[in-house]
C-alpha positions, 0 to 999 in steps of 0.5 A: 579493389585490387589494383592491376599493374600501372598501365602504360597509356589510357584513351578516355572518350568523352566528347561532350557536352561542359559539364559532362566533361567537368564530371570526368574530371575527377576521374582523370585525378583518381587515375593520377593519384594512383597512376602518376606515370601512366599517359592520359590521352582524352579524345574530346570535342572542341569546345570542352578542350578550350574549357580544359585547356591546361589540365596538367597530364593530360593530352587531348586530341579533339574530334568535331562532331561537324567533319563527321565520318571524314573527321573520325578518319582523320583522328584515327589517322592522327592516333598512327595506330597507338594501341592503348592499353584501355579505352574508357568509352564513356559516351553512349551516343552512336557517334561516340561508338562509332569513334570508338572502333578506330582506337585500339585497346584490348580493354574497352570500358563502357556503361552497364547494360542497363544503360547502354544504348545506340550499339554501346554493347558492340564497341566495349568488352567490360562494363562499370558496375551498375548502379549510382544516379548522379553522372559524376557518380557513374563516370567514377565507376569507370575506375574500377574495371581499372582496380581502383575505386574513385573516393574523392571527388577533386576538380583543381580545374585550370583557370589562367591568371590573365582569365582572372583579370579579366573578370576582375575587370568586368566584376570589380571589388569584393561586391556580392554577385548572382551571376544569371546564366539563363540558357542551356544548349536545349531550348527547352530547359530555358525557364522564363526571362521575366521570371529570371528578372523578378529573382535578380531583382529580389537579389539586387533589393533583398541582399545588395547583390551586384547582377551579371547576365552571361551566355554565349553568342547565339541569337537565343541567349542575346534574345533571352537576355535583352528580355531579361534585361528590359523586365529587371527594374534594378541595374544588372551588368550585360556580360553575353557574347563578351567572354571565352570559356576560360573568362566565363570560369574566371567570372564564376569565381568572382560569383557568390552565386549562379543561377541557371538551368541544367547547363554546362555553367551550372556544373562548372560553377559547381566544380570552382565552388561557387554556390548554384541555384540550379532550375530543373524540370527537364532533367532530374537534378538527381542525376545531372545537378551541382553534384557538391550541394543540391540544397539550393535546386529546385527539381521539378523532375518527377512533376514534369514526368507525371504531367507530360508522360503520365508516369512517376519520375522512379520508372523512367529509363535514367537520363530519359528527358522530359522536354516539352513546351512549358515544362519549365514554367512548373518552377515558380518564382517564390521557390527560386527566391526561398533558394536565393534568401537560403542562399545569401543568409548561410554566405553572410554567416560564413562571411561573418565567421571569416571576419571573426576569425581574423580578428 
């Protein structure tokens, strides 16, 4: 890589989902280790500002994909007609291209052709290199039209005191914690609440954990939950609908691990260093998994893609989804419960070499 000149401001474009917005995160650190001085400005939507809120360097300005084409005007009337000196378009859905053509930028940064999509090509004048699999990965290669080369993976993601104390309050003292986080905004990567059930209560019998349920506030997380809560025989701590987003990251601290499907919790705990007992069948692991250690997911990926679409998971275009009713019921109970024994037994061997240590 040879390094331009610092430049002045850079726009990124990202607008969601959770955990794609915890993937650019270590690309903004890349950026500012290089570039200390360059401004930051990320145009994101609503919810994954709440999530970053008080990423040092950066400004966000949000749009939300609910005011439509007369939410894109008014934040390109917001912009007053700053001219960026590079867009990092990194969101190929038509919405996001769409949003694209009101900044101005004489270098517009997007995907690989391969990847392109949805009029990504007509909005972008310089394209990351191709290759990479997993999206942190390939979110990273928009360094290097830049000059720079992402080689360290940083989050140092902002997490307030008063979030912390919270969570301490629901989550009390140094007890070991599964946290159960069991829905994704798609409905169909959810795996079954009995199944949830009979793993929490292995976890609480097995290893002593304390078990805490967590989701939003929709009617299918408060459903799925109840149902999970009703098939347990062992206690678990109801935490749905009680948090914000800041609170939910605060908990995931206290967690030794989570355990949920492909969603926004799974890559923020992964991002916070909390160990992730990831579920995929829908989506492929390789590509949207707990990007710091994939040992504990169970990917059921390349099952799926031969039994719903009759094809190896190697042809598929990549992030092609494999959504269908039933898709999750390819994870079984027993290899969930391998990855929580694996798990617990290299926690209470780190825990034990700690307390050594500080003898």
């Amino acid at each position: 890589m040879n390094p331009i000149d610092p430049p002045e401001h850079l726009a990124l474009l990202r607008l969601s989902a959770l955990g794609d917005a915890t993937h650019v995160v270590p690309l903004v650190r890349t950026i500012q280790r290089a570039w200390p001085k360059t401004r930051l400005t990320w145009i994101i939507g609503k919810g994954e500002r709440m999530l970053l809120e008080g990423l040092e360097g950066v400004e966000f300005v949000v749009y939300d994909k609910k005011t439509g084409f007369a939410g894109m005007r008014e934040l390109w009337r917001r912009l007053g007609g700053q001219r960026f000196d590079a867009l990092l378009q990194m969101q190929l859905a038509a919405r996001a291209n769409v949003l694209a053509l009101g900044i101005e930028a004489p270098l517009r940064i997007g995907y690989d052709r391969a990847r392109s999509k949805e009029g990504h090509g007509l909005v972008v004048n310089r394209r990351i290199p191709a290759g990479g699999s997993h999206v942190l990965d390939v979110l990273g290669r928009f360094a290097q039209p830049l000059g720079l080369e992402q080689t360290r993976v940083e989050w140092n993601l902002p997490v307030p005191q008063a979030a912390r104390d919270w969570a301490a309050e629901q989550l009390p003292g140094e007890v070991p914690t599964l946290i159960v986080s069991p829905c994704s905004s798609h409905a169909l990567r959810n795996w079954l609440p009995e199944r949830y059930a009979a793993v929490a209560d292995h976890a609480a019998r097995r290893h002593g954990y304390r078990i805490a349920i967590c989701g939003g506030r929709s009617e299918l997380e408060r459903r799925t939950a109840d149902a999970i809560l009703a098939a347990m025989k062992e206690p678990a701590i109801d935490l749905v609908g009680r948090d914000t987003l800041k609170q939910l990251m605060a908990l995931l601290e206290r967690a030794d691990i989570l355990l949920g499907p492909d969603s926004g919790p799974v890559h923020i705990a992964n991002a916070l260093g909390t160990r992730v007992v990831g579920l995929y069948a829908c989506t492929d692991a390789e590509r949207s998994g707990p990007y710091s250690d994939r040992r504990f997911t169970v990917n059921r990926y390349d099952e799926a893609a031969r039994k719903f679409l009759n094809t190896p998971a190697s042809a598929l275009r990549w992030g092609k989804r494999v959504e269908f009713p039933g898709v999750m019921a390819l994870i079984g109970v027993e290899e969930v419960i391998d990855c929580i024994d694996r798990c617990a037994a290299e926690s209470a061997a780190q825990g034990a070499g700690v307390a050594l240590r500080a003898r």
